[in-house]
MARTOR-645165 format. One record per residue: x, y, z of N, C-alpha, C in turn; residue in three letters. Coordinates in Angstrom, 1 decimal. Each point is the difference from the previous one (the first is absolute). Layout:
<recs>
+--------+--------+--------+--------+--------+--------+--------+--------+--------+------+
|    n.u |    n.v |    n.w |   ca.u |   ca.v |   ca.w |    c.u |    c.v |    c.w | vonu |
+--------+--------+--------+--------+--------+--------+--------+--------+--------+------+
|      X |      Y |      Z |      X |      Y |      Z |      X |      Y |      Z |  ALA |
...
+--------+--------+--------+--------+--------+--------+--------+--------+--------+------+
</recs>
This chain:
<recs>
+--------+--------+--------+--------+--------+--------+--------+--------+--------+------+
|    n.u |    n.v |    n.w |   ca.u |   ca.v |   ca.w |    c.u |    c.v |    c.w | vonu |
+--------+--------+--------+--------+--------+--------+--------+--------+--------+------+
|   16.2 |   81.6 |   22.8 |    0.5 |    0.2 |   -1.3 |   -0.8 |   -0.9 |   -1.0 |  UNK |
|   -0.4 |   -1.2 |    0.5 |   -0.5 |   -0.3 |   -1.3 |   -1.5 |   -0.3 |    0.2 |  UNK |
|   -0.5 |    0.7 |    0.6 |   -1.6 |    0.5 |   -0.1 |    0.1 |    1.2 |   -1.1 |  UNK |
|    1.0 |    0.7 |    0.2 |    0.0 |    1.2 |   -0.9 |    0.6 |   -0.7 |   -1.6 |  UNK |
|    0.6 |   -0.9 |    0.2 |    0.4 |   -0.2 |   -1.3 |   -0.9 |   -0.6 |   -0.6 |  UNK |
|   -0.8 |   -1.4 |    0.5 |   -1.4 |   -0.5 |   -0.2 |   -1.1 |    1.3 |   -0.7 |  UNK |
|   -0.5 |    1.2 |    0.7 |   -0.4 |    0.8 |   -0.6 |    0.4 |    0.4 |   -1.0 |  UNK |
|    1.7 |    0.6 |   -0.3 |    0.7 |    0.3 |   -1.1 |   -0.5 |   -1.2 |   -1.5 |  UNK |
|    0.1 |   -1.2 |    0.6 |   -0.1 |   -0.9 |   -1.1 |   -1.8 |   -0.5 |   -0.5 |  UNK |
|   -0.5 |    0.1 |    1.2 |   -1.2 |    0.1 |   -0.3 |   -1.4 |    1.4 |   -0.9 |  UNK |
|    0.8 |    0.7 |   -0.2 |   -0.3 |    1.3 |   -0.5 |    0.9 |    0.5 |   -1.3 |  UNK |
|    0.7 |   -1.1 |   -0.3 |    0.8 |    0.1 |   -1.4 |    1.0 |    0.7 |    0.2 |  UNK |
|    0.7 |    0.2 |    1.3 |    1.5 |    0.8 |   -0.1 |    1.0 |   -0.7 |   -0.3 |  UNK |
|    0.0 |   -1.0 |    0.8 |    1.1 |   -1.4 |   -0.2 |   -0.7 |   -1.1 |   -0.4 |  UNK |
|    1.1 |   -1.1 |   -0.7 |    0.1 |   -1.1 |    0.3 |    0.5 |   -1.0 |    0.6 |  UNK |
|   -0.4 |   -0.9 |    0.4 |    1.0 |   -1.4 |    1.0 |    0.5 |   -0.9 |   -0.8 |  UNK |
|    0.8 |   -0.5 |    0.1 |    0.1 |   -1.4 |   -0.4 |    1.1 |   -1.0 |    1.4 |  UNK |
|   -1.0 |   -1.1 |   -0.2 |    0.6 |   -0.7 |    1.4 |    1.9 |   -0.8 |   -0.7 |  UNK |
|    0.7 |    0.4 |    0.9 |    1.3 |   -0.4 |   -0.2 |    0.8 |   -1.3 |    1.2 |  UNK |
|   -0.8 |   -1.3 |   -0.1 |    0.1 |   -0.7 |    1.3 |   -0.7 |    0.6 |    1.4 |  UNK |
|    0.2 |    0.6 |    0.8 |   -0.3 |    0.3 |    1.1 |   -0.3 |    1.1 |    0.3 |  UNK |
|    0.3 |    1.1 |   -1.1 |    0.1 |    1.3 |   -0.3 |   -1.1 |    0.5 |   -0.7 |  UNK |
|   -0.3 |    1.2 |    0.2 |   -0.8 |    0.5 |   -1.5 |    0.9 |    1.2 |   -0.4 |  UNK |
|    0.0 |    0.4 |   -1.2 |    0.8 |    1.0 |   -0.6 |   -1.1 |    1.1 |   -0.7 |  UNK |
|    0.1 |    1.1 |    0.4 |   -1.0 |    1.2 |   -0.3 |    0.6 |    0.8 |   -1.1 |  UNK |
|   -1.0 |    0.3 |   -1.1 |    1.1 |    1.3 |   -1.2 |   -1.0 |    0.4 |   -0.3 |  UNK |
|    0.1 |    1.4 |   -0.1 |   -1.0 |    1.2 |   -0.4 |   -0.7 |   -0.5 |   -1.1 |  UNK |
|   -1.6 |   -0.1 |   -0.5 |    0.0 |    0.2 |   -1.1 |   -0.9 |    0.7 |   -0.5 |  UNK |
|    1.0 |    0.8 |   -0.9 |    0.3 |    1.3 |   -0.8 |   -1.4 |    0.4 |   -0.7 |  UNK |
|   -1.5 |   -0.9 |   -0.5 |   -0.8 |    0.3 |   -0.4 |   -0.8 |    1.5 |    0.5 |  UNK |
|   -0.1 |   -0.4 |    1.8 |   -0.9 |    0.6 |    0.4 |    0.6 |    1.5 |    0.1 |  UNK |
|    1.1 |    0.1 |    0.6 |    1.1 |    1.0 |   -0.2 |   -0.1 |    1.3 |   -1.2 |  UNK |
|   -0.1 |   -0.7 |   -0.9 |   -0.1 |    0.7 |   -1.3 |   -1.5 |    0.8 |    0.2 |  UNK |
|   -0.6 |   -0.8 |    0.6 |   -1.7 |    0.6 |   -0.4 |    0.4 |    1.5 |    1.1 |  UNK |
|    0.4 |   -0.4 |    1.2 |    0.0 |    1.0 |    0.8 |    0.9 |    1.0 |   -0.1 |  UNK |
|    1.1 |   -0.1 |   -0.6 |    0.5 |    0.8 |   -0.8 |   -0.6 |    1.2 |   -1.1 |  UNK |
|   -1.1 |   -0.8 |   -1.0 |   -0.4 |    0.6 |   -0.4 |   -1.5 |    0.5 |    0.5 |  UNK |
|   -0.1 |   -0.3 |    0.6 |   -1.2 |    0.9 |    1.0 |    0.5 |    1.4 |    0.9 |  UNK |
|    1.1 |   -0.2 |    0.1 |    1.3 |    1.0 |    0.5 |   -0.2 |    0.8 |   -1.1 |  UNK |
|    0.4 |   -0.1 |   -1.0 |    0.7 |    1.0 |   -1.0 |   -1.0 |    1.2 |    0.0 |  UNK |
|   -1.5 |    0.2 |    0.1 |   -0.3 |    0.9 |    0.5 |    0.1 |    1.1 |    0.7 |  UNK |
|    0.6 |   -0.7 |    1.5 |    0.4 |    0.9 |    0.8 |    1.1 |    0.4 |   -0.2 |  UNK |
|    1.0 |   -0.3 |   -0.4 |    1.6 |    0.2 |   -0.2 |    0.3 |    1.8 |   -0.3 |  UNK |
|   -0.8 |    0.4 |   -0.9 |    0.3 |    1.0 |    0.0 |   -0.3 |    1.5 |    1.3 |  UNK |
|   -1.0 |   -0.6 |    1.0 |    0.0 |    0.8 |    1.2 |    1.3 |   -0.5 |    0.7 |  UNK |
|    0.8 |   -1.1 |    0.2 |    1.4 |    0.1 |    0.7 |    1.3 |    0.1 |   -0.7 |  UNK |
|    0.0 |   -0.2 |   -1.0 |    0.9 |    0.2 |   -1.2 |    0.9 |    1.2 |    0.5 |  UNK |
|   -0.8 |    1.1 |   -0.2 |    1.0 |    1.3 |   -0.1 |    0.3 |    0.1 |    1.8 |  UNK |
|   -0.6 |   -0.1 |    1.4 |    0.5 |    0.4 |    0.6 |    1.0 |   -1.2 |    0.7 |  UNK |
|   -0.2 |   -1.3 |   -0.9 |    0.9 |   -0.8 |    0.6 |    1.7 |    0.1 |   -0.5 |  UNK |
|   -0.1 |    0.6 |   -1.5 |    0.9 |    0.9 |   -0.5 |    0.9 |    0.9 |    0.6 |  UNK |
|   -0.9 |    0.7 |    0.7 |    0.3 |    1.4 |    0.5 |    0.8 |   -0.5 |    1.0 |  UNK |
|   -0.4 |   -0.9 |    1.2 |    0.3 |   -0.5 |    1.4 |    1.5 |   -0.8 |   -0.6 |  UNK |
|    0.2 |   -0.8 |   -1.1 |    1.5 |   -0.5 |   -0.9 |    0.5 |    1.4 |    0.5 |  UNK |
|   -0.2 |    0.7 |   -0.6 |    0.7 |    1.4 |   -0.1 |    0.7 |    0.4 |    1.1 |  UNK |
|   -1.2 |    0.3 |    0.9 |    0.6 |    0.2 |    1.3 |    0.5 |   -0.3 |    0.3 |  UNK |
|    0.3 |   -1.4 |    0.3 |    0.8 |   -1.2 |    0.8 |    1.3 |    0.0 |   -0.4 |  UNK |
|    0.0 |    0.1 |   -1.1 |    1.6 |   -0.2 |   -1.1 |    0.7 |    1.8 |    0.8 |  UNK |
|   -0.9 |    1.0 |   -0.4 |    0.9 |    1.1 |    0.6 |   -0.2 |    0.2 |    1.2 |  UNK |
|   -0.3 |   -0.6 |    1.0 |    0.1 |   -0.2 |    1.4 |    1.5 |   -1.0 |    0.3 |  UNK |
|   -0.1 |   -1.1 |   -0.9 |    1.4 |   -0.6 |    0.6 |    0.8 |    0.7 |   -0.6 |  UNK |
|   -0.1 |    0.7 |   -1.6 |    1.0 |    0.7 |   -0.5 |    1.1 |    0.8 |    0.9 |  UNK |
|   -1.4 |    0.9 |    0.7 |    0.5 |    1.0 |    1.0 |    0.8 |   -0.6 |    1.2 |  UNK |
|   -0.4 |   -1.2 |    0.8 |    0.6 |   -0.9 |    0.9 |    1.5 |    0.0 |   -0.2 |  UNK |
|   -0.2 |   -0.8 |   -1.5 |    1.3 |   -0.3 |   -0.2 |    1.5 |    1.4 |   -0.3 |  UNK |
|   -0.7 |    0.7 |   -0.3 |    0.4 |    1.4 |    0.2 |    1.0 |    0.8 |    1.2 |  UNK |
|   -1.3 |    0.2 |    1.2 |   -0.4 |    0.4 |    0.9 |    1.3 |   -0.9 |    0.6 |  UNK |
|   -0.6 |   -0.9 |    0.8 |    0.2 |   -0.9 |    0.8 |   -0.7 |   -0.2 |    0.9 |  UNK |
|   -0.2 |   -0.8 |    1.0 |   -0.9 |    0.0 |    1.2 |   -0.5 |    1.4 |    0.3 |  UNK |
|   -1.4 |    0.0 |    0.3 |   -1.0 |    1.0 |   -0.1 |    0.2 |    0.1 |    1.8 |  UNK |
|   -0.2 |    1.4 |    0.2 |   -0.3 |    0.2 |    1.2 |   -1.1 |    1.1 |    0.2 |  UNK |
|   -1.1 |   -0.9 |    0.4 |   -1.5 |    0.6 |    0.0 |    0.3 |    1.8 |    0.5 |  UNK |
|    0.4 |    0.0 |    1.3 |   -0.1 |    1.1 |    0.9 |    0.8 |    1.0 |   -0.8 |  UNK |
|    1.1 |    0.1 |   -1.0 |    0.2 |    1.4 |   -0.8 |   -0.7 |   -0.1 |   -1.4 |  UNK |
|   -1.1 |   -0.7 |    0.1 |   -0.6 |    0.7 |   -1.6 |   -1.1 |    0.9 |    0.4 |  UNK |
|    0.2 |    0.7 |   -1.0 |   -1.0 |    1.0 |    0.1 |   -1.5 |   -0.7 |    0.2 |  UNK |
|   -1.1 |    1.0 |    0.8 |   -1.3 |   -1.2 |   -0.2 |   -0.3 |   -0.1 |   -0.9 |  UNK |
|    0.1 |    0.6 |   -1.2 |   -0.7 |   -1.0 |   -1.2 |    0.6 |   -1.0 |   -0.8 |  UNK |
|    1.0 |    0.2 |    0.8 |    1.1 |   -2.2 |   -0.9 |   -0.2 |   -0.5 |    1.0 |  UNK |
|   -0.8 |    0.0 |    1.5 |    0.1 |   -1.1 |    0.9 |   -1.4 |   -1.2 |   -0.4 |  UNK |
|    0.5 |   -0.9 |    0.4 |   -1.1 |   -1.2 |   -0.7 |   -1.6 |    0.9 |    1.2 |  UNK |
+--------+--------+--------+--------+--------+--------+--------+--------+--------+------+
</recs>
């Protein structure tokens, strides 16, 4: 763990500060932002189908909650996972 945090802090993710015997690690938020915005490019290739898969998921438990416990063996084969 704290080889990886060492990296984290040496690469501008975190910072330390020594607390007696301790060190205390907290994100800092500079570099974050950059990578964020180096993201925003991409966002729009997963945007809409990470959307879509929301969608799904909500009317998948909708139906659950509906339904009740699914029993694979009487659905037709195109509702079986």
């Amino acid at each position: 763990m704290s080889q990886h945090l060492r990296v984290l802090r040496e690469s501008g993710f975190a910072v330390a500060r020594a607390e007696g015997a301790r060190r205390l690690y907290s994100v800092a938020p500079g570099p974050l932002h950059e990578v964020d915005a180096w993201l925003e490019q991409f966002r729009h290739i997963w945007d809409q189908p990470l959307d879509a898969l929301a969608t799904e998921l909500a009317r998948s438990k909708r139906q659950r909650r509906t339904r009740g416990p699914v029993n694979h063996q009487q659905l037709a084969p195109e509702e079986q996972p």
